[in-house]
KOLTIGU-455143 format. One line per 4 residues: their letters; for each residue x, y, z of C-alpha. Coordinates in Angstrom, 1 decimal, decimal comma. Layout:
% residues N
A	X:Y:Z ~ ... .
//
This chain:
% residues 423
XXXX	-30,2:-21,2:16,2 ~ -32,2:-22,0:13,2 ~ -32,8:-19,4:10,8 ~ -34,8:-18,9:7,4 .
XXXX	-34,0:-15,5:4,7 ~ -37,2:-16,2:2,6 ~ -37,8:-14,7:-0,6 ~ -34,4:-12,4:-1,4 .
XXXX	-32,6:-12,4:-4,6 ~ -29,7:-13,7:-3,6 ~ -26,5:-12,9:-5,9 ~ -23,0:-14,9:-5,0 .
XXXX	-20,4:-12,6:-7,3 ~ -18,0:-16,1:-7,1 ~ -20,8:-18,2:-8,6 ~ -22,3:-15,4:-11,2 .
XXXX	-25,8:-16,8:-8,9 ~ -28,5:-14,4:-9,5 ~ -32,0:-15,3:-8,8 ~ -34,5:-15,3:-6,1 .
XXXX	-35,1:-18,4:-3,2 ~ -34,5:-19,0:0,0 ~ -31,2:-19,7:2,6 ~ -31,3:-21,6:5,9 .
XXXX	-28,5:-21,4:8,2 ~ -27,7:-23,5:11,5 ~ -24,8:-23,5:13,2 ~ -22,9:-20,7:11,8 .
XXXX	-23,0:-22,0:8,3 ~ -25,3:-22,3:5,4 ~ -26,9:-25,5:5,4 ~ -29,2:-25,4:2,2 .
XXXX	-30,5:-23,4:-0,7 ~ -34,6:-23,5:-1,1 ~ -35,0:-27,1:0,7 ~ -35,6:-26,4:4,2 .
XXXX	-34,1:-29,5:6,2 ~ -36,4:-31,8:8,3 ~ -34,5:-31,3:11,5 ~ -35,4:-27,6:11,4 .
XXXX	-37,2:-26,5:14,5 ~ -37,9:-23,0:16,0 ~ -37,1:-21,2:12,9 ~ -36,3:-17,6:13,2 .
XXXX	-37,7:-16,2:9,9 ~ -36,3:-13,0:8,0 ~ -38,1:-11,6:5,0 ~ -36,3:-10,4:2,6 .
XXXX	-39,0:-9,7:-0,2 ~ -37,3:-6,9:-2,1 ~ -34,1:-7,3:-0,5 ~ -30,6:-8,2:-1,8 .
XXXX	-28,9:-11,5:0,1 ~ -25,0:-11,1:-0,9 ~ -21,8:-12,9:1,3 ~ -20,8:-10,4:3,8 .
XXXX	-18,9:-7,4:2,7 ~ -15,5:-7,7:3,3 ~ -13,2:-4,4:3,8 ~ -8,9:-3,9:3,3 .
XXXX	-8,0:-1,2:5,0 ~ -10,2:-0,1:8,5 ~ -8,6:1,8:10,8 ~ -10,0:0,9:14,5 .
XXXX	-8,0:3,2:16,4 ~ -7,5:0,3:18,5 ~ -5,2:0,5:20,6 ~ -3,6:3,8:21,3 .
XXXX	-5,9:6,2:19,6 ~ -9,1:5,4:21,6 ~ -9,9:9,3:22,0 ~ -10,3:9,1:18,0 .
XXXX	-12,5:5,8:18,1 ~ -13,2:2,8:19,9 ~ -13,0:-0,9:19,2 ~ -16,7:-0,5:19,9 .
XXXX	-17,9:2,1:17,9 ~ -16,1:1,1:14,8 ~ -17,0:-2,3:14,6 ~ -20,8:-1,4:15,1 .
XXXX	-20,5:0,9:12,1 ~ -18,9:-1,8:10,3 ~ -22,1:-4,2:10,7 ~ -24,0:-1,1:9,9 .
XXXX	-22,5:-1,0:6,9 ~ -22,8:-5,0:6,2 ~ -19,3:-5,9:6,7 ~ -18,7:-9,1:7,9 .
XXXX	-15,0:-9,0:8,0 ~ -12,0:-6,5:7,8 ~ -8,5:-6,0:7,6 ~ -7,1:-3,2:10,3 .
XXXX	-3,8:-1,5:9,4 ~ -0,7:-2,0:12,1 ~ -0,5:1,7:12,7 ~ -1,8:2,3:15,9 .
XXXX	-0,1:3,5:18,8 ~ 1,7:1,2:19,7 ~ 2,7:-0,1:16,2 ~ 1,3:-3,8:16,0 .
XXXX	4,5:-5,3:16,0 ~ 4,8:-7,6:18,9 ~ 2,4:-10,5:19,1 ~ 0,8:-10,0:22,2 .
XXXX	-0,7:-6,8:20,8 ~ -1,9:-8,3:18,1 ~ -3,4:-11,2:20,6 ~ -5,1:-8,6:22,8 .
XXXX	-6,8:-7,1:19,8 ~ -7,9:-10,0:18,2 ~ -9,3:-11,2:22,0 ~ -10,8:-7,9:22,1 .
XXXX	-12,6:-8,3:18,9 ~ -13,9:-11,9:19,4 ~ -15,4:-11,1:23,1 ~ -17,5:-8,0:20,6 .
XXXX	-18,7:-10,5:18,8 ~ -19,5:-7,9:15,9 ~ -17,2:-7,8:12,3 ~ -14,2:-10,2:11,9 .
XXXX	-11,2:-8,7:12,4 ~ -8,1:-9,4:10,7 ~ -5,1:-7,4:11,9 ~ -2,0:-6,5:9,4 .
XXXX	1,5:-6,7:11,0 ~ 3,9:-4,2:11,0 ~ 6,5:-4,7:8,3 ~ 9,3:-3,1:10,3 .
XXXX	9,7:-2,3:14,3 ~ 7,6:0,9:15,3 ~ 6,8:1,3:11,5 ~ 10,2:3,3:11,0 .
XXXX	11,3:1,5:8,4 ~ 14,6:0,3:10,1 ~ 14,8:-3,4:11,6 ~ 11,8:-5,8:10,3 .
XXXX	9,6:-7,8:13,0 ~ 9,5:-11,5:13,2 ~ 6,8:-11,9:10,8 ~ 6,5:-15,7:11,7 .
XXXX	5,5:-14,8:15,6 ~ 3,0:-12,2:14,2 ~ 1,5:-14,7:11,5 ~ 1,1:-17,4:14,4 .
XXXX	-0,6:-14,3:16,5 ~ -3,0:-13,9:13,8 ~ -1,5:-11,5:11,1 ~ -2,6:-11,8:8,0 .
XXXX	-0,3:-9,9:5,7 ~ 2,9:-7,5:6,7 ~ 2,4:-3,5:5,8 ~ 4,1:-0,3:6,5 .
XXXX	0,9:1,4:6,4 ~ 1,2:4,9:5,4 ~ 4,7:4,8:7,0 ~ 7,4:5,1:4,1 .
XXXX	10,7:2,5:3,9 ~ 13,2:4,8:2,5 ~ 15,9:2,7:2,3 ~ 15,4:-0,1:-0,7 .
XXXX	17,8:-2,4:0,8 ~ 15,5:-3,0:3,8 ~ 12,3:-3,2:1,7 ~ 14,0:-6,2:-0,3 .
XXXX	14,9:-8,0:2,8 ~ 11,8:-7,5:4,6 ~ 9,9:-8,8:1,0 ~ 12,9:-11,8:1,3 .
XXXX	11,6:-12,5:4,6 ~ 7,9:-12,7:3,4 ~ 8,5:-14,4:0,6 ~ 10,3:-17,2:2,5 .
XXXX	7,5:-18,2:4,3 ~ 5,0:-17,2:1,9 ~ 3,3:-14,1:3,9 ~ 2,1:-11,4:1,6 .
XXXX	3,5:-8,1:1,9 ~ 0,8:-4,8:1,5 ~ 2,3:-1,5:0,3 ~ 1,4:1,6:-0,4 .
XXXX	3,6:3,3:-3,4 ~ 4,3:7,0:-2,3 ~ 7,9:7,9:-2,6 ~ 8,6:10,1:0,5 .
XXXX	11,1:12,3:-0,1 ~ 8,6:13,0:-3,8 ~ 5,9:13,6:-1,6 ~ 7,8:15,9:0,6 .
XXXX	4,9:16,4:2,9 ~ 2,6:17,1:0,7 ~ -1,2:17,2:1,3 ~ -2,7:17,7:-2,3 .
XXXX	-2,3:16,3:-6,1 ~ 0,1:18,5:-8,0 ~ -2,5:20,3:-10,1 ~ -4,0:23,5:-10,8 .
XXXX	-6,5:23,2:-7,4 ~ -3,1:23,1:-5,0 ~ -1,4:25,6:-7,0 ~ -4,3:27,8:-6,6 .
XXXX	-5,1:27,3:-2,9 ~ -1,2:27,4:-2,4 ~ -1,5:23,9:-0,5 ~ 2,2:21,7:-0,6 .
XXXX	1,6:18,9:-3,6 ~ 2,0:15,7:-3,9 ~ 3,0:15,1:-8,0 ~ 1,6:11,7:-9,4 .
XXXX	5,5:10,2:-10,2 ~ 5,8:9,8:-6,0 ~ 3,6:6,6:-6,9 ~ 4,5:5,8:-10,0 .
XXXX	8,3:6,0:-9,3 ~ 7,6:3,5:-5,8 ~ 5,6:1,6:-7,6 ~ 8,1:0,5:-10,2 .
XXXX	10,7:-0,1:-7,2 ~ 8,1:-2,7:-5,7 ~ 7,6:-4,3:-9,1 ~ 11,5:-4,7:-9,6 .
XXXX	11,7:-5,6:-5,8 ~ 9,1:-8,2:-7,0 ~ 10,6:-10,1:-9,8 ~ 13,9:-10,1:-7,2 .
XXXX	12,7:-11,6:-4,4 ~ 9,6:-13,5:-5,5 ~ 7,3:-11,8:-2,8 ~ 3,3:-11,8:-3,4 .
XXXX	2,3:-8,1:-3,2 ~ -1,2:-6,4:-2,4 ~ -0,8:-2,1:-3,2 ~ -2,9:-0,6:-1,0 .
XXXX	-5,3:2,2:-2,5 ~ -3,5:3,4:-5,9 ~ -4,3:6,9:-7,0 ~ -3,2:7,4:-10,3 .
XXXX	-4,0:6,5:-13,8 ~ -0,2:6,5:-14,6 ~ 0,0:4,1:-11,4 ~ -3,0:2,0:-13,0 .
XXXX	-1,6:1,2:-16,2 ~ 2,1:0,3:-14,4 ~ -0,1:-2,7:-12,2 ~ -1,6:-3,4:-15,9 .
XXXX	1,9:-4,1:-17,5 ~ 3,2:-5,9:-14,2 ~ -0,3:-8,1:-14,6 ~ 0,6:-8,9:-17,9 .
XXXX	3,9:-10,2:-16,9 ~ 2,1:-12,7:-14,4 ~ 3,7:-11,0:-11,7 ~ 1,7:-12,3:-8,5 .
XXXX	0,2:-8,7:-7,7 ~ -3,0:-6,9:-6,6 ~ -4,4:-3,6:-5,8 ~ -7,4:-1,8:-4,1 .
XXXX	-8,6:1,4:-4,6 ~ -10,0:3,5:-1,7 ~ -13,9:4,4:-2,4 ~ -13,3:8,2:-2,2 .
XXXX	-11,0:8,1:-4,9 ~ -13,4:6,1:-6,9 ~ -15,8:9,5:-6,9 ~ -13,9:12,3:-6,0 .
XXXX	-11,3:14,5:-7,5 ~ -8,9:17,7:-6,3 ~ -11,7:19,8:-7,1 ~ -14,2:18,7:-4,3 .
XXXX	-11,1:20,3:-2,0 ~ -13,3:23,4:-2,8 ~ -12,6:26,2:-0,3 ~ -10,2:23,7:1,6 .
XXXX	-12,6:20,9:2,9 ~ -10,5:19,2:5,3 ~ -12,6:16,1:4,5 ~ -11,0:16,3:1,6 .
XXXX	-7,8:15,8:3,2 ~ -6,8:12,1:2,3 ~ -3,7:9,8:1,9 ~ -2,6:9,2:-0,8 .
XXXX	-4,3:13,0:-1,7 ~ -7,6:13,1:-4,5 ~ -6,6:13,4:-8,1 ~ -7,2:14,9:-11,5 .
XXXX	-10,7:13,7:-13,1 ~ -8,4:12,0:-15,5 ~ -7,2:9,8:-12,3 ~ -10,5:9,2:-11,3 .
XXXX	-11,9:8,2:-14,7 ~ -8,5:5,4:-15,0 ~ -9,2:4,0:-12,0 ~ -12,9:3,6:-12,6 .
XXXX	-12,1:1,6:-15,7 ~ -9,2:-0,1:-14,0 ~ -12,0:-1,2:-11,7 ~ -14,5:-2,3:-14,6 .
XXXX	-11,3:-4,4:-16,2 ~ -10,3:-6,1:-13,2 ~ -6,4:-4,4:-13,7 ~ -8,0:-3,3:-9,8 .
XXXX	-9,2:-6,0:-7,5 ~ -10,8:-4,3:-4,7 ~ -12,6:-1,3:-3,4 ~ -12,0:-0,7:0,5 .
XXXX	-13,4:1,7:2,5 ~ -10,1:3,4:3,8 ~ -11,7:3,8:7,0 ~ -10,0:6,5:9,0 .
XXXX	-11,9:7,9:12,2 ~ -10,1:11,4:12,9 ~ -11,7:13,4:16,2 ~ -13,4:16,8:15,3 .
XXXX	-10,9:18,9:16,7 ~ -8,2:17,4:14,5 ~ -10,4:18,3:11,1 ~ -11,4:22,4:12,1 .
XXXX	-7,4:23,5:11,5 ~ -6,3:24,4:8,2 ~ -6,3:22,1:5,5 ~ -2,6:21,1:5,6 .
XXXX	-2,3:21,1:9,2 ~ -5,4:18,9:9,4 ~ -5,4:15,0:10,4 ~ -5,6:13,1:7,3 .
XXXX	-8,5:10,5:6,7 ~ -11,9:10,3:6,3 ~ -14,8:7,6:7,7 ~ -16,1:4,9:5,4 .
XXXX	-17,7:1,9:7,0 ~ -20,8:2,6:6,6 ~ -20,8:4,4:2,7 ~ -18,5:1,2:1,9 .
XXXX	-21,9:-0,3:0,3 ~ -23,4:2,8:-1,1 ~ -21,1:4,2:-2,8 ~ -19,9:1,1:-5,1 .
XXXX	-23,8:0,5:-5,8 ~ -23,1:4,2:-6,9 ~ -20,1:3,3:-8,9 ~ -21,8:0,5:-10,9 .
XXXX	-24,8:2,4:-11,7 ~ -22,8:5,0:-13,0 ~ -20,5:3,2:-15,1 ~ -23,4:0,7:-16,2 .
XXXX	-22,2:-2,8:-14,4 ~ -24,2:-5,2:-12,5 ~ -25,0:-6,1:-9,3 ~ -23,1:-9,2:-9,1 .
XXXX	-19,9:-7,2:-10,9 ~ -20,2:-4,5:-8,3 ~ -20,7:-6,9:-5,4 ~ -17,4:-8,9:-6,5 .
XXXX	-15,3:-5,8:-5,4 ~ -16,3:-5,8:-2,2 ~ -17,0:-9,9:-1,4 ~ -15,3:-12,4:-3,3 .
XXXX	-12,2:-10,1:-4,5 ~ -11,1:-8,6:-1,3 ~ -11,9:-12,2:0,7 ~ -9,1:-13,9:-1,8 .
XXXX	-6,9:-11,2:-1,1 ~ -7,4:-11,7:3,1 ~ -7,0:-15,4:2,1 ~ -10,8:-16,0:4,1 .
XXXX	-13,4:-18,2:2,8 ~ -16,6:-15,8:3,6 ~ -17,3:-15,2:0,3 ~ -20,1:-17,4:-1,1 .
XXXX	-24,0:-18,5:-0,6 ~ -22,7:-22,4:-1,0 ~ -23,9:-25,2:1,5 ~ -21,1:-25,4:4,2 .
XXXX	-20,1:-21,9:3,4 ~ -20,0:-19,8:6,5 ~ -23,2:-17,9:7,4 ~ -21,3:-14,6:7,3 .
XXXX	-24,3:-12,6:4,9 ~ -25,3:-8,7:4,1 ~ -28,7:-8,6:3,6 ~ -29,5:-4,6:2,2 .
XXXX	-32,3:-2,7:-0,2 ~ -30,6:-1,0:-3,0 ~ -33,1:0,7:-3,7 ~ -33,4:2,5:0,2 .
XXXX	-32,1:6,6:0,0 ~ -30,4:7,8:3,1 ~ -28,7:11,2:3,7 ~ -25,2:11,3:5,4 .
XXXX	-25,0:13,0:8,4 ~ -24,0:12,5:11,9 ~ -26,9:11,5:12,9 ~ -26,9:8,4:11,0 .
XXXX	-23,4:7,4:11,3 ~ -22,7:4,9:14,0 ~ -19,1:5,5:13,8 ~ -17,3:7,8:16,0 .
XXXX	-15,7:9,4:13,4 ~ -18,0:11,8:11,3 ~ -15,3:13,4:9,0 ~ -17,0:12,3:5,2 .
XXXX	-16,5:14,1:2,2 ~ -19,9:12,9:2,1 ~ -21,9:14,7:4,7 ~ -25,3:16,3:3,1 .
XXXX	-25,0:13,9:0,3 ~ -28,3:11,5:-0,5 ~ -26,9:7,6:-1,2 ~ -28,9:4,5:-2,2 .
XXXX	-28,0:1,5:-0,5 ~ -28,6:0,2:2,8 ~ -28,4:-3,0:4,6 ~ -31,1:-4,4:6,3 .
XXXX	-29,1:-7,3:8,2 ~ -26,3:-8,5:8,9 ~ -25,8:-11,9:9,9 ~ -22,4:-13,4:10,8 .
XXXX	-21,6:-16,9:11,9 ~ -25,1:-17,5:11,5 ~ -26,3:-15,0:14,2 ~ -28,0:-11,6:13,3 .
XXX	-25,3:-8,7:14,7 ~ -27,2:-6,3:12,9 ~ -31,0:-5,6:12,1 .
//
């Protein structure tokens, strides 16, 4: 298929490109900027006058629900709200049910994906068998499967020694290993920041040293074994200027931050929003300012969604008793549109955190509007206003912080391996 974007601005954050023209794709892949090629029959034509033509949005941490936890969300569902959103590619968590730790899981969702023919999925390995933190996986049979990294997700190691051999292990065959820095027996359970808003609503809290603490044991752990590191969603400012200093040190390191944190604080708990009930748990404004300018100075690399479908019933019991999580796919764009408006950075900046940046951490070449670059492109009017509700979200999930709130930002298309999934 033969296909013609005429007349967008097109912006590759890799490049610093920024003007207006035209892209023609064939055969999955960009084929020239401006110049259409003789061969060129049977065009398909999309007009994007007024539009924004980016590389497709790529996304860290999406839960699919897949398999396991299908009464939460489907393979399906999520992966239409993901093209809805203008992500072209995303990285799934191993903890589903069961864990992804043998490869034939992680075969059968990756089979399951491709026959969709909707986002790329890249699945993250389970770091340890069943995610308890006990006896690690064979990370080379998972790689070959199709792993991309090795993570614990939000399950805890609590014994070091095991951490360092399983980031031996990684390091050995040069597989990265993606944490997240919450000391377990620090967070105790927890379900809010240690602050005035959980002392007042009397909910268990989470104090900001559970990160800080873990995060200096994976730092040391680091400069031991030599392993290449991604943190997954830091919280903290404390835990912002600690990646900083390791940074400095030319430690081989990156971070995302989830796009709730990048907005909210404890105070949006209000009268014990469940929404509000996330992993690692909303922080002081001082938090959310540090990681805002951690974002603007690059000390952060990424912004993911932290997609998390939970099912309704799991988000009307009490605050702590409720599911954790919140849905994201689809406000993924939004919201960092919101983010550099607010803190006065540019389109191309803003696009970076959620193209080129998270692509070089997945290791996936998706991230630029080059000749020969694969046709994986959002095409979306920032200047489009949409209200949250569930009306409008394709996922199955519903639970947003976000519900009622008016964004800007929506895509218009999205096009991967040169075929239009979405428009």
């Amino acid at each position: 298929m033969y296909i013609c974007i005429r007349n967008g601005r097109l912006i590759d954050p890799e490049s610093g490109m920024d003007r207006f023209g035209d892209l023609y794709l064939a055969e999955g892949k960009i084929v020239s900027i401006d110049s259409c090629p003789e061969y060129f029959r049977d065009i398909q034509e999309i007009d994007a006058s007024g539009l924004i033509v980016c590389p497709g949005l790529v996304d860290l941490s999406a839960r699919l629900r897949e398999p396991g936890l299908e009464y939460m969300a489907t393979l399906e569902s999520e992966l239409e709200a993901a093209v809805a959103g203008g992500i072209t590619s995303l990285a799934c968590p191993p903890d589903t049910d069961p864990p992804l730790d043998e490869p034939g899981l992680v075969e059968m969702l990756k089979h399951r994906a491709r026959n969709l023919d909707q986002a790329r999925v890249y699945p993250v390995g389970a770091l340890t068998q069943g995610l308890k933190g006990e006896r690690l996986t064979e990370m080379v049979e998972l790689h070959d499967a199709g792993c991309v990294a090795f993570s614990q997700a939000d399950a805890p190691i609590a014994n070091l020694h095991v951490l360092m051999r399983a980031m031996q292990y990684a390091a050995t065959f040069g597989f990265k290993v993606w944490l997240r820095p919450q000391d377990m027996y620090l967070a105790n359970h927890g379900v809010a920041h240690d602050g005035e808003i959980a002392t007042r609503l009397g909910l268990p809290a989470i104090p900001v040293c559970a990160e800080t603490i873990a995060l200096t044991d994976i730092v040391s752990l680091m400069r031991e074994t030599g392993a290449s590191v991604h943190l997954c969603r830091i919280s903290s400012a404390e835990g912002v200027a600690l990646v900083r200093a390791a940074k400095q040190q030319g430690l081989p390191l990156t971070c995302d931050v989830s796009i709730h944190h990048v907005h909210l604080t404890d105070m949006d708990i209000g009268f014990f929003d469940a929404n509000c009930h996330l992993m690692p748990p909303l922080r002081g404004l001082a938090d959310r300012n540090a990681l805002r300018a951690g974002l603007a100075d690059g000390t952060i690399d990424a912004i993911c969604s932290d997609h998390a479908p939970v099912d309704e019933d799991a988000k009307l019991l009490p605050f702590a008793q409720a599911e954790a999580g919140a849905t994201g796919l689809e406000l993924l764009l939004p919201l960092t549109l919101k983010w550099a408006t607010e803190n006065g950075l540019s389109l191309s900046e803003a696009l970076a955190k959620i193209t080129s940046c998270p692509a070089r951490i997945l290791g996936i070449d998706t991230r630029r509007l080059v000749e020969d670059a694969p046709a994986d492109l959002c095409i979306f009017d920032p200047d489009a206003y949409w209200t949250v509700s569930n009306a409008e979200l394709k996922s199955q999930g519903k639970n947003t912080p976000f519900l009622g709130m008016e964004l800007c930002g929506r895509a218009r298309f999205t096009i991967i391996g040169g075929h239009v999934v979405y428009g």
